[in-house]
C-alpha positions in Angstrom: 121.5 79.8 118.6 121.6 83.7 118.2 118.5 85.4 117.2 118.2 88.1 114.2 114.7 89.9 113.8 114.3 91.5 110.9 112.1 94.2 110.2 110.7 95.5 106.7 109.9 99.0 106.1 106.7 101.0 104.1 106.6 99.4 100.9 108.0 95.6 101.6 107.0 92.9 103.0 109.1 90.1 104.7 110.6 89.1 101.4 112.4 91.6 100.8 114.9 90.5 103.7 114.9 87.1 101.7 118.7 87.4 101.1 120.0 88.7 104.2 118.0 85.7 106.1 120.4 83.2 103.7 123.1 85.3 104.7 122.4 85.3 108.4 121.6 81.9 108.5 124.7 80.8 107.3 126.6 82.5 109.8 124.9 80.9 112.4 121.8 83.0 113.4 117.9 81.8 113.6 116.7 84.4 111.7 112.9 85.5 112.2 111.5 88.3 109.5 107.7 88.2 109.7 105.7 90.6 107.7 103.8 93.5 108.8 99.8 93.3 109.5 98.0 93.1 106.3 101.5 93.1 104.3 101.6 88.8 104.6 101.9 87.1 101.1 103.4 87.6 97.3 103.4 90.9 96.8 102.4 90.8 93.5 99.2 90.0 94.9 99.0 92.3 96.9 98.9 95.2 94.6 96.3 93.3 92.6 94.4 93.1 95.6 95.3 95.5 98.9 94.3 94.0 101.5 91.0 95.5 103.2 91.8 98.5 105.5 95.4 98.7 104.4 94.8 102.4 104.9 94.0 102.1 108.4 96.8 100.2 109.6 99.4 102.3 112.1 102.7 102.3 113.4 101.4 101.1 116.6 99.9 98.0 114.9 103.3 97.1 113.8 105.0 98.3 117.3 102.8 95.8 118.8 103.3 92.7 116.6 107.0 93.3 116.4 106.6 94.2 120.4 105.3 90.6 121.2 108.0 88.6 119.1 111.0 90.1 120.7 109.0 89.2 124.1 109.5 85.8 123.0 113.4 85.9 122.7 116.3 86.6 124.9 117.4 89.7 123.6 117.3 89.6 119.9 119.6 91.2 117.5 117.4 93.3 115.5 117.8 95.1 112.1 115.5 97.1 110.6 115.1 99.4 107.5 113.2 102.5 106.6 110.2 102.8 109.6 111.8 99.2 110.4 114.6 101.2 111.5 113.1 103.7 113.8 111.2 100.2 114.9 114.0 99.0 115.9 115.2 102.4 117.8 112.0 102.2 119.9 112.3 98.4 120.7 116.1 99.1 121.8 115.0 102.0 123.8 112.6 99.6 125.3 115.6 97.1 126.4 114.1 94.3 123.9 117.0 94.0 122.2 120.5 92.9 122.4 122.2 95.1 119.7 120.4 97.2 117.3 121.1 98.2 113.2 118.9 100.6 111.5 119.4 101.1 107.9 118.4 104.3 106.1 115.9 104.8 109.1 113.0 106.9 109.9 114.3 109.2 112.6 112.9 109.6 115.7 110.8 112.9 117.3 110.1 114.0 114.0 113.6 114.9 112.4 113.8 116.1 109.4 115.7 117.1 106.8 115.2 120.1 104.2 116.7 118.1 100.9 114.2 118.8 98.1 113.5 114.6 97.7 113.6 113.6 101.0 110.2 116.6 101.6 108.6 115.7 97.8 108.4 111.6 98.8 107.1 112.5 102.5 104.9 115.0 102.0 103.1 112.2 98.8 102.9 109.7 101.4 101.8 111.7 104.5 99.7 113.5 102.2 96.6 114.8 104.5 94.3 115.5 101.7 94.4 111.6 100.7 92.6 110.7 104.0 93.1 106.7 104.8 93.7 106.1 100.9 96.2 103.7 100.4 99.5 104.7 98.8 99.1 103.1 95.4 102.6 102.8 94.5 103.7 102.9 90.7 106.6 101.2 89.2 107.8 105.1 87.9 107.5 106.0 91.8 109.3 103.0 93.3 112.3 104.2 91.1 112.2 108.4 91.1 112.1 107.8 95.2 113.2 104.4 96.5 115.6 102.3 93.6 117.2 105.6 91.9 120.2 104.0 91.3 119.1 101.0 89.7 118.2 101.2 85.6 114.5 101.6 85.3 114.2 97.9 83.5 115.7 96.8 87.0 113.9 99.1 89.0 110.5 98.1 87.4 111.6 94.3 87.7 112.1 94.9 92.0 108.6 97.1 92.0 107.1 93.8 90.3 108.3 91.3 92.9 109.0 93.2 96.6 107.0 96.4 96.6 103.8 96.6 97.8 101.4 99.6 98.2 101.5 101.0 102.2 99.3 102.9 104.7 99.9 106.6 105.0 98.9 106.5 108.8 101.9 104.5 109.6 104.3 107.4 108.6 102.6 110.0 109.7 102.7 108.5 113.3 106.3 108.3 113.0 106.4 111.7 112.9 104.4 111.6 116.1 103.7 110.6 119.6 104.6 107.3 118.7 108.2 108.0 117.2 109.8 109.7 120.1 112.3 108.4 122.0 114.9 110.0 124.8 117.9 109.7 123.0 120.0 110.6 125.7 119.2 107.6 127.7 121.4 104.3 127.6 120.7 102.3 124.9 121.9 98.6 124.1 124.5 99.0 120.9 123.0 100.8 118.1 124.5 100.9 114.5 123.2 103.8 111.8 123.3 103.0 108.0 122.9 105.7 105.3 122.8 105.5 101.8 124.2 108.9 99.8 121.9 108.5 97.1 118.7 108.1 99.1 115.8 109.6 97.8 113.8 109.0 101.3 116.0 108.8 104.0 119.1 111.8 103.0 122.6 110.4 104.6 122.1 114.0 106.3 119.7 112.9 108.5 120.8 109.9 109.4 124.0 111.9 110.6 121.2 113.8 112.5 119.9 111.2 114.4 123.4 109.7 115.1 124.5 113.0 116.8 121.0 113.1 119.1 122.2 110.2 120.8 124.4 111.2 123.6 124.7 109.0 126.0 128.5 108.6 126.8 128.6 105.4 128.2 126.0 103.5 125.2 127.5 102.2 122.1 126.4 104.3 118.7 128.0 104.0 115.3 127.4 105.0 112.0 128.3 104.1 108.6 127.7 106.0 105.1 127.9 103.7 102.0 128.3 105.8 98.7 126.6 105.2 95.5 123.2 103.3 97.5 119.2 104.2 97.2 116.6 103.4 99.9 116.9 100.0 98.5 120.0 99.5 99.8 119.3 96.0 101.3 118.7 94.5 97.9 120.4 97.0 95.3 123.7 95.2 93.6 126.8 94.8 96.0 124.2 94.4 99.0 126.3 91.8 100.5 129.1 94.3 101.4 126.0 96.4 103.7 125.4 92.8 104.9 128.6 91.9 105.9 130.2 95.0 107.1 126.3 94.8 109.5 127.4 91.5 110.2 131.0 92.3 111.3 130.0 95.0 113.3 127.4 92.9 115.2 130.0 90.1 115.9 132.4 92.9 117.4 129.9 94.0 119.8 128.9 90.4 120.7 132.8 89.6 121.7 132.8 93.0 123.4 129.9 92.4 125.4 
């Protein structure tokens, strides 16, 4: 049986990929989406109670846990949102991993973009006046920067049952050592998703990363869908993100 890791982003946990395992699973995949360190359980609990240095934990952390499970596996498929996306760009660039999707990713070697949400929601979270704090995130932030296009009564409802509050550290390493990779080395197949309405990740620099990729011979794709948020994995009319994914990976599979 085909294996699908799936890896969650700053302000999920594993549930959040809750539907795309059913999906996944139907179509004949063992699907494997563990939680991050310290991010395991309801996550209404944890923003009752965040877990004890929450603030301290770093990308690496997650590299590593993420790191060992693909070890287990023959070459995964892995797909992976937000900082679960540039995750999944390292781990590729590592050879872990079969085929590789990031959705509305972090980029790599510190790309950015100069849309006015995109540098408001990263400079709040990388804040460097906040220290280790936490990022204690509200139900009116969850919706001004990653559900935008949702209602606020919807919005509010997601915050309630999938977000959970993050460590600053682990975006701020993305924008460091940690988050570079050669992008002009051959990779394994890699699709990019964007959103157009996303608050965090801009569709402009996910077009950026695409275009740093240059090896000739590696496979690289990428794929705008209009009208999403950062939530784009759980938004309304997320199956058609989950099936167009799902097509692409079964393309490259009878390719390969």
């Amino acid at each position: 049986m085909r294996s699908v890791i799936f890896v969650h982003g700053m302000f999920q946990n594993a549930k959040s990929w809750e539907n795309w395992v059913d999906f996944f699973s139907q179509r004949g995949y063992q699907c494997i989406a563990p939680s991050w360190p310290l991010h395991e359980g309801d996550p209404v609990e944890l923003k009752e109670n965040p877990p004890e240095g929450l603030g301290d934990l770093t990308l690496e952390d997650v590299l590593i846990e993420f790191e060992a499970i693909a070890q287990t596996l023959d070459k995964p498929v892995m797909i992976g949102h937000s900082v679960g996306g540039l995750i999944v760009q390292l781990l590729l660039s590592r050879g872990l991993a079969a085929i590789g999707v990031a959705i509305d990713a972090v980029a790599p070697n510190a790309m950015l973009d100069f849309d006015w949400e995109y540098l408001k929601n990263a400079s709040l979270i990388m804040n460097p006046l906040k220290g280790n704090e936490p990022v204690y995130l509200t139900a009116e932030l969850f919706h001004d920067a990653f559900a935008n296009t949702l209602t606020f009564s919807d919005a509010e409802e997601a915050y309630l049952n999938y977000a959970t509050h993050d460590s600053r550290n682990v975006l701020r390493n993305c924008m460091g050592e940690a988050g570079k990779i050669n992008t002009h080395l051959p990779h394994a197949p890699l699709l990019l998703i964007a959103g157009e309405k996303d608050h965090i990740i801009p569709a402009a620099l996910t077009e950026k990363n695409f275009k740093a990729y240059t090896d000739k011979d590696s496979v690289i794709a990428m794929k705008e869908f209009s009208n999403r948020s950062h939530y784009i994995c759980a938004e309304p009319e997320w199956e058609e993100v989950a099936d167009y994914v799902y097509n692409w990976i079964e393309e490259q599979e009878e390719e390969d």
